[in-house]
C-alpha positions as CSV (number, residue, x, y, z in Angstrom):
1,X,-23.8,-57.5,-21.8
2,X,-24.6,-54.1,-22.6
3,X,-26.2,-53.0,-26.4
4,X,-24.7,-49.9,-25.9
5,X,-22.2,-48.5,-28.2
6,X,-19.3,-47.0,-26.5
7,X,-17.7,-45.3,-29.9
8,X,-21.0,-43.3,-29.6
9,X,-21.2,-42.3,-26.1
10,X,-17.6,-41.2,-26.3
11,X,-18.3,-38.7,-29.1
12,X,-21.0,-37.4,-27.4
13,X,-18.4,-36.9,-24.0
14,X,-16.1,-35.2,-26.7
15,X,-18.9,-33.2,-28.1
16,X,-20.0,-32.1,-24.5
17,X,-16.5,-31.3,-23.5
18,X,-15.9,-29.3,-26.5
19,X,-19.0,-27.0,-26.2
20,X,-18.4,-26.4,-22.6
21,X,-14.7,-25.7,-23.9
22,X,-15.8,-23.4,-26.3
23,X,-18.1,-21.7,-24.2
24,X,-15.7,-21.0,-21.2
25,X,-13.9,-19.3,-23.6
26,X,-17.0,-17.2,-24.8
27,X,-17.4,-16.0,-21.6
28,X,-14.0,-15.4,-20.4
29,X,-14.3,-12.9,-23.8
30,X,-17.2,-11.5,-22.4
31,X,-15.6,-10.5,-19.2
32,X,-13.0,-9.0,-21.1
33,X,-14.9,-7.1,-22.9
34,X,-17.1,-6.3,-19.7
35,X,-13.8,-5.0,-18.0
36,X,-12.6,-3.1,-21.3
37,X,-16.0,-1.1,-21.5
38,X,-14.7,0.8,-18.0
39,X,-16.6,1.4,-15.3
40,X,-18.1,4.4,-13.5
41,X,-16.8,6.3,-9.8
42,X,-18.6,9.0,-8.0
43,X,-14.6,10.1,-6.6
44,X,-15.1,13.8,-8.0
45,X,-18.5,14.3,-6.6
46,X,-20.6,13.1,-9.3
47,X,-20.5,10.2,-11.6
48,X,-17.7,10.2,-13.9
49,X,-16.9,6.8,-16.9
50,X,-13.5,5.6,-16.9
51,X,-11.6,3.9,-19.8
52,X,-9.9,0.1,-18.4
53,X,-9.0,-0.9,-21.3
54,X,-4.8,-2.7,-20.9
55,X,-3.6,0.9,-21.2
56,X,-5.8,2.3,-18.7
57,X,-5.3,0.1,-16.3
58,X,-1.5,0.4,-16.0
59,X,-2.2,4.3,-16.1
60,X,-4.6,4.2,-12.9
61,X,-2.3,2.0,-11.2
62,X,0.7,4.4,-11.5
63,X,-1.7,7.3,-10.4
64,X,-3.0,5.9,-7.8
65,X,1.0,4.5,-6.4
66,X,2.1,8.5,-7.3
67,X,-0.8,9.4,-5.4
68,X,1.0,7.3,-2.2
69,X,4.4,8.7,-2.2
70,X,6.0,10.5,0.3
71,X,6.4,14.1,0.0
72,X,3.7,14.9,-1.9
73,X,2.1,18.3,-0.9
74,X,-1.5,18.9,0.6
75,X,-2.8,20.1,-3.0
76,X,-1.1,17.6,-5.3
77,X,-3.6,16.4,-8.1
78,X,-2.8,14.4,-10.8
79,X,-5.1,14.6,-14.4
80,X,-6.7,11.5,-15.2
81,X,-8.9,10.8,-18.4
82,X,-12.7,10.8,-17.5
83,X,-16.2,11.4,-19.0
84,X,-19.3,13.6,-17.6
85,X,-22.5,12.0,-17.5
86,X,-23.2,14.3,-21.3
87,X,-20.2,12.4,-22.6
88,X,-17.7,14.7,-22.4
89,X,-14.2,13.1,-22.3
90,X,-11.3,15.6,-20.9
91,X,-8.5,15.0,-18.2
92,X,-9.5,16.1,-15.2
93,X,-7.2,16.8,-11.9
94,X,-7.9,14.1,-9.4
95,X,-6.5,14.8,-5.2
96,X,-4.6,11.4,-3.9
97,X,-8.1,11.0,-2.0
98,X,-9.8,10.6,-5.0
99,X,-7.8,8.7,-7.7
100,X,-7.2,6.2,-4.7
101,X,-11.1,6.1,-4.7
102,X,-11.5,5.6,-8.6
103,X,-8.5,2.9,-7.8
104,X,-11.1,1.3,-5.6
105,X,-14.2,1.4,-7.4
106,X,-11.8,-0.4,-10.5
107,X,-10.7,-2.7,-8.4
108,X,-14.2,-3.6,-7.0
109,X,-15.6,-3.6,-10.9
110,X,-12.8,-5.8,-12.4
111,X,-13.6,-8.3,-9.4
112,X,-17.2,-8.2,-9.7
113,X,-16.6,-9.6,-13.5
114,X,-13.9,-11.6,-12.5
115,X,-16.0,-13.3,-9.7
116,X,-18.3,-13.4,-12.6
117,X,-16.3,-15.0,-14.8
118,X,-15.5,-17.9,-12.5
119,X,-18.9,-18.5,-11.4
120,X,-20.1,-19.2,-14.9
121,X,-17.4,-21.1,-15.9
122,X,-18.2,-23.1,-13.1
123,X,-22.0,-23.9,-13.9
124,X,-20.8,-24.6,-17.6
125,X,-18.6,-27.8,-16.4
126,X,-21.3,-28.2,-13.8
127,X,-23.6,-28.6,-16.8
128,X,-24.6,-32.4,-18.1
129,X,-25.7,-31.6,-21.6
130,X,-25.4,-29.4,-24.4
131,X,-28.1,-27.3,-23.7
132,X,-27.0,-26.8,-20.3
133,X,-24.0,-25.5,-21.4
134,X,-25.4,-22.9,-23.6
135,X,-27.6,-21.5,-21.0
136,X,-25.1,-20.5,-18.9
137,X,-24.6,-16.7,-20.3
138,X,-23.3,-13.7,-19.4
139,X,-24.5,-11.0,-17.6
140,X,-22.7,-8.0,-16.6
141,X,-22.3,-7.4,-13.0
């Protein structure tokens, strides 16, 4: 028979499970946040920042589906929200070429964290202790 006390090694399981709980969590926040901060497309000839926050995404979605409608003409633009590399914020007109081009390069960025996300989360419940756990951090992709 065994001295070892089970009360104990089931508190630290709880303990273990907990952190790697909490820290899944922390991540997933992290790739939130990571998504929210926008991302960048070269779609207008030079590199432009574009807002993803909740708002932003529904917006680029329904530009990019306008953008795919029959009947448009050869010259339709649409104005999407954008800065220059000084900073400069301003809606600027965007062909169906190109707005279907920043719809790529957010779909390819929200991924990237996404894939991100998982993969950490992953090595977190892979991990067999607590310090384990709290090495596994984020790191933008």
């Amino acid at each position: 028979m065994s001295n070892i006390d089970l009360t104990k090694l089931v508190t630290i399981a709880d303990k273990l499970a907990a952190a790697k709980d909490a820290r899944i969590a922390a991540i997933s926040v992290d790739c939130q946040n990571a998504i929210f901060a926008g991302f960048h497309s070269s779609a207008l000839g030079a590199d432009y920042l574009y807002p993803f926050k909740t708002t932003d995404q529904r917006n680029l979605s329904d530009s990019v589906l306008a953008s795919t409608l029959p009947g448009r003409p050869d010259d339709w633009t649409t104005p999407f929200w954008c800065a220059d590399a000084a900073g400069a914020w301003a809606f600027r007109a965007h062909t169906a070429a190109q707005i279907q081009q920043v719809g790529d390069d957010a779909m390819a960025r929200k991924l990237a964290c996404i894939e991100q996300n998982t993969a950490l989360a992953a090595q977190v419940q892979a991990a067999t202790d607590q310090a384990g756990v709290e090495a596994v951090q984020w790191v933008t992709p």
